[in-house]
N, C-alpha and C positions, 0 to 999 in steps of 0.2 A: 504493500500500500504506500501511495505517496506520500509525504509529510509536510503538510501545508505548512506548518513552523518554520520549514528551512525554507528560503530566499532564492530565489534562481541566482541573485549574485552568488551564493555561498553553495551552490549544491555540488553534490559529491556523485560521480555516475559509474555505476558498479561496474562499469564493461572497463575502465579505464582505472578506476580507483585515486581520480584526481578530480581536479573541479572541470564538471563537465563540457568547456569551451576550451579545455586545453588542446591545444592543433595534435595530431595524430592520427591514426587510420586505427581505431580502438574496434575487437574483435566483439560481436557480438552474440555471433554463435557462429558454426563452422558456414562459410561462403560470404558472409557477411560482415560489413566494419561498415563501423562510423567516424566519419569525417566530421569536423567541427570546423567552420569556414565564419570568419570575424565579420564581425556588419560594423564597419567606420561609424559612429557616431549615431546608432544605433542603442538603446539603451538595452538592447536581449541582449547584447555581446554576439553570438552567434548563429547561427544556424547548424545544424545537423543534417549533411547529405548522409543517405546507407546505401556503398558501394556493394555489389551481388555478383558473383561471380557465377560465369555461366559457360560452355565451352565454346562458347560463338564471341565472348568478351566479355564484359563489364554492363550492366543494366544500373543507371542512378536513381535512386529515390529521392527527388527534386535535385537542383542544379547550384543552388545559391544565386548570389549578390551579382552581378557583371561588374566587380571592382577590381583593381590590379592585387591586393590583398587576398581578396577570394583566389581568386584564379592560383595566385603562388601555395597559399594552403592547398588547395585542393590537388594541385602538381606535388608539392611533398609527401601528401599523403598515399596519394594513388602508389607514387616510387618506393614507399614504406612496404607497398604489394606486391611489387616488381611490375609496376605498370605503370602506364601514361594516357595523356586527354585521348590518346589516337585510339586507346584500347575499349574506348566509352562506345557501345553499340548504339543504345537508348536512354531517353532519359522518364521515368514517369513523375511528372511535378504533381504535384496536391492540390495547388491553386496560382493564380495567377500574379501574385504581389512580386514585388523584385526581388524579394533576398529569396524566392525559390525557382523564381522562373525566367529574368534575363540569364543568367550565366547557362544555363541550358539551351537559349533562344542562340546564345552566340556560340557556344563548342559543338550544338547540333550543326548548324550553318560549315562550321569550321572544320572539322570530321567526320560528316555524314552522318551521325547521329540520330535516331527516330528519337521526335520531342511529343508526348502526349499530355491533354491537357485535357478538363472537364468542357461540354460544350457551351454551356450556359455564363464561362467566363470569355466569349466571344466576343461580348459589347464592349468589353474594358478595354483589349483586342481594336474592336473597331474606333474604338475613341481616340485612344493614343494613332490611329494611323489616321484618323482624322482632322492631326492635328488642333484637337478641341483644348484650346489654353485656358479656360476656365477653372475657376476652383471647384475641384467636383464635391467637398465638403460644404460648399454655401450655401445650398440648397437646404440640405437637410437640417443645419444650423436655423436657417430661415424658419424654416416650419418647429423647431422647435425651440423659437422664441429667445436664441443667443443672438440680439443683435452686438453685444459686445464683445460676444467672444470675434464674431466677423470685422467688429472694429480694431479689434486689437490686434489683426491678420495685416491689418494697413493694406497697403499697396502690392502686397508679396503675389507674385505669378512663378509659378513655378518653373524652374527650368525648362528646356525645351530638350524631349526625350529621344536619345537616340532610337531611329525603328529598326535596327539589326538586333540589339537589348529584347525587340516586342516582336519578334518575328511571328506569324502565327503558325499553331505548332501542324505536324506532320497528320498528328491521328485525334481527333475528338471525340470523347466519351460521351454517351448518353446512356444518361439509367445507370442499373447497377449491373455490372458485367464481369466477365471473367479475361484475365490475359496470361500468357505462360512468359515464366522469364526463366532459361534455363529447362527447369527438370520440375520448378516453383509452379505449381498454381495459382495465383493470386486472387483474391477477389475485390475489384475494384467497386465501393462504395460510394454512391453518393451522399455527403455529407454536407448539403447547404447550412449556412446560419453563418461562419466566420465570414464567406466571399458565397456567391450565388454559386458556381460550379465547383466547391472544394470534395476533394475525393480524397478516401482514405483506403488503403490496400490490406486486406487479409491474408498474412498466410498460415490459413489454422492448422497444415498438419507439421509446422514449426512452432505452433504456438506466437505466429507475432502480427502486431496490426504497426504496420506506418501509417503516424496518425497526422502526418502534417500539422498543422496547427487548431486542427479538430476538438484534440484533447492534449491536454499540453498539463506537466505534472505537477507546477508550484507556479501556476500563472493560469487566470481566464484570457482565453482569445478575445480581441475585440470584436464588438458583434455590429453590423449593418455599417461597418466606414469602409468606403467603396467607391467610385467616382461614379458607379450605375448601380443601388441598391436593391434589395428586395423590397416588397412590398411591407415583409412581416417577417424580417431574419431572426429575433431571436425566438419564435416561433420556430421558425427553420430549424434554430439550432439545438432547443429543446427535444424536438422530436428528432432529430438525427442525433443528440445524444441517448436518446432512450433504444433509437435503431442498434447502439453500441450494446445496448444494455444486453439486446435481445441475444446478439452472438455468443458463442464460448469465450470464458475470461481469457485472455488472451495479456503477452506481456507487451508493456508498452514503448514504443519506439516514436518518439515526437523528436518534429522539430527541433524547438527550442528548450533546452533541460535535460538531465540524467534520464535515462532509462529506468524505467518504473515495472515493478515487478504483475502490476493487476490494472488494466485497462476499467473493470467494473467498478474497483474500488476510488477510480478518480473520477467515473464518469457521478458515482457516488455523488463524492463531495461535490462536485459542478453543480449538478441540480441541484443540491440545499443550498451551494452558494445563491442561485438565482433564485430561488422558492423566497431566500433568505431578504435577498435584496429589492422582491415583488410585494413582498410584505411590509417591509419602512417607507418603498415609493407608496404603495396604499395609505397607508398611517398620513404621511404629507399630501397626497391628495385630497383628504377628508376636511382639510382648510381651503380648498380650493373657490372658485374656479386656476389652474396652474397652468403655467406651461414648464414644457419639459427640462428647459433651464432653470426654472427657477424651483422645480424638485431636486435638481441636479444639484444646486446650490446648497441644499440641508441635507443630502448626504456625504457619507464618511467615503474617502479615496484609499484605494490600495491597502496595502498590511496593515501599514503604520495608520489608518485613518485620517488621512488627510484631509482639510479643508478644501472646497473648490477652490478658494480662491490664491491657495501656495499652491495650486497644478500649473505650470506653464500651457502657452496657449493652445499647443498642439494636442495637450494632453486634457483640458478642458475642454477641446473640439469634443474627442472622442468620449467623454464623458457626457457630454449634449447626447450625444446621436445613442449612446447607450441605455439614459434613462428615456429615451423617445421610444427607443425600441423595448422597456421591459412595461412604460404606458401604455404600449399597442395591444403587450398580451393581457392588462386590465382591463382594454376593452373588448378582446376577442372574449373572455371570461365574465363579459356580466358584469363585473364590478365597476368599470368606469364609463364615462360617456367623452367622446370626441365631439370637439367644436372647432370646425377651420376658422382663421381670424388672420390677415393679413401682418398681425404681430408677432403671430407663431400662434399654432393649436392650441386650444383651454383643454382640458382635462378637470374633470368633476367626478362625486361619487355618486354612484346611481342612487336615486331618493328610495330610502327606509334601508340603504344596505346596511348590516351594523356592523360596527366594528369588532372585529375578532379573528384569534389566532389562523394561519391556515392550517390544514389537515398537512398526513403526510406527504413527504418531497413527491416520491413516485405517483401514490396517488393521485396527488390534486395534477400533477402534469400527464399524466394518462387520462385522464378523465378531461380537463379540459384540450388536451390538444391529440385527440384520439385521430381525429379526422387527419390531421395536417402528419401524423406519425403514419398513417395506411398512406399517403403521397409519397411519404420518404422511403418507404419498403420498396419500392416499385425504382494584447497586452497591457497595458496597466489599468484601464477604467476596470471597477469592478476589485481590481485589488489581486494582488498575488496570494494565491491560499496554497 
């Protein structure tokens, strides 16, 4: 089980017996190693590629960062195996964000490489080749009533992306499907809720899931920041954590963090953390009419419980758009009522609802998101636990 206590700065990863972002090609079970590739300025510290050995080459399990940093980890690491970028056949990424899927867009490009990617991260895809330079964060800021967090962005336009970084990839996924890597059967999952197309790989007769940033062991993913969002991600992502529930425990291989012995035991703790955090946004709702910022504003940030207003702005953003997205599932549930307002959404509590504890985690999220879990079969906001 994982140990919400310990800090992704501080954690310790059994395969390695160091702090989990130490560069090396760390064994994970026989055919397999993890790679730890550094994110510049980045506050995960790393990523974890899981190199797979196969007799046709090498299969990645996502690609990393497109930085000169990355690139040189991931070259030492591979030579730790007696190999190189040219021995990379394919790469399967989880989702579309840069620290897993430029650096795959460009060693695919660069030695032939099959790049696969969910299909539904295709808009993101289309956006950046669209060169659309808008803030894709203002939007949802907008609707949930941060006009200052968007003032406090000032004038900033983001750079302007290289498109060999956002190639689009070779194979897209739909649904939930199977792919052999090797001798591997894998079962590719779709997991929306962190990004609209995130996919996570089973391979249950090794016992292991890459969970990309799915399930992640001493950190919540962030939910619905995205330049093209869902309508209802942590919706999404509630019930594609319960779709986890449904599998055999399996041991856990993420992203970002040590390697965790029980994939159920942290899908676990996830849900009570949200169950957790659905239940103090209700409580502040109950004084309402609110908008999503300014619930955001009365609650507690990350481990340490931080105030909104010591979050810098990037990380205020993403606090906005996560209490909008855990307001959304009060109203898919009954509990609350939506009002659009050109100053950001009102949130209210449905009249005569009373106030009181929720029932349990699994339950009350089976029960309310039964539906949207039978659809699914077929970092810092929120806090490090």
């Amino acid at each position: 089980m994982s140990d919400p206590q310990v800090s992704t700065a501080k954690a310790i990863s059994p395969d390695s017996g160091e702090h989990w972002a130490t560069p090396g090609a760390w064994k994970v079970t026989e055919g397999i190693h993890r790679i730890p590739l550094p994110l510049p300025t980045d506050g995960l510290k790393a990523v974890n590629v899981y190199a797979v050995e196969t007799p046709a080459g090498l299969t990645l399990m996502d690609g990393g960062w497109a930085v000169p940093e990355g690139r040189e980890a991931l070259e030492k690491g591979l030579a730790q195996l007696g190999a190189g970028v040219g021995d990379i056949t394919s790469f399967l990424v989880t989702h579309v964000h840069r620290d897993h899927y430029t650096l795959a867009s460009v060693l695919g490009a660069e030695v032939g490489a099959t790049v696969t990617l969910g299909a539904l991260e295709r808009p993101v895809l289309d956006r950046v080749h669209a060169a659309d330079e808008q803030r894709g964060l203002d939007l949802p800021l907008r609707i949930a009533g941060a006009q200052p967090v968007i003032d406090a962005w000032g004038d900033f336009v983001p750079p302007a992306l290289d498109p060999g970084h956002w190639r689009y990839p070779d194979v897209w996924l739909e649904g939930d499907t199977s792919v052999q890597v090797g001798s591997r059967r894998l079962d590719a999952l779709h997991t929306p809720g962190h990004t609209r197309g995130h996919y996570v790989y089973a391979d249950r007769a090794a016992g292991l899931l890459f969970a990309g940033d799915h399930v992640l062991p001493t950190i919540t993913p962030s939910i619905g920041v995205e330049p093209v969002s869902a309508p209802s991600p942590l919706r999404d992502f509630l019930a594609s954590l319960i779709k986890m529930r449904s599998l055999p425990d399996l041991r856990l291989l993420p992203a970002h963090g040590p390697v965790a012995p029980s994939v159920h035991a942290r899908v676990d703790e996830l849900l009570l953390h949200h169950e957790e955090r659905l239940a103090r946004s209700l409580e502040i709702v109950y004084g309402g009419p609110v908008t999503a910022y300014q619930v955001a504003r009365e609650l507690p940030w990350t481990r340490h419980q931080h105030r909104f207003e010591t979050l810098d702005v990037f990380n205020q953003s993403l606090a906005a758009i996560e209490t909008l997205a855990h307001l959304d599932v009060l109203v898919a549930r009954g509990q609350a009522t939506r009002t659009t307002d050109p100053d950001g959404d009102l949130f209210a509590v449905v009249a005569g609802l009373p106030l009181q504890p929720h029932r349990g985690v699994r339950d009350a999220v089976l029960d309310e998101l039964g539906a949207v879990g039978d659809e699914a079969e077929g970092g810092v906001p929120g806090g490090e636990r």
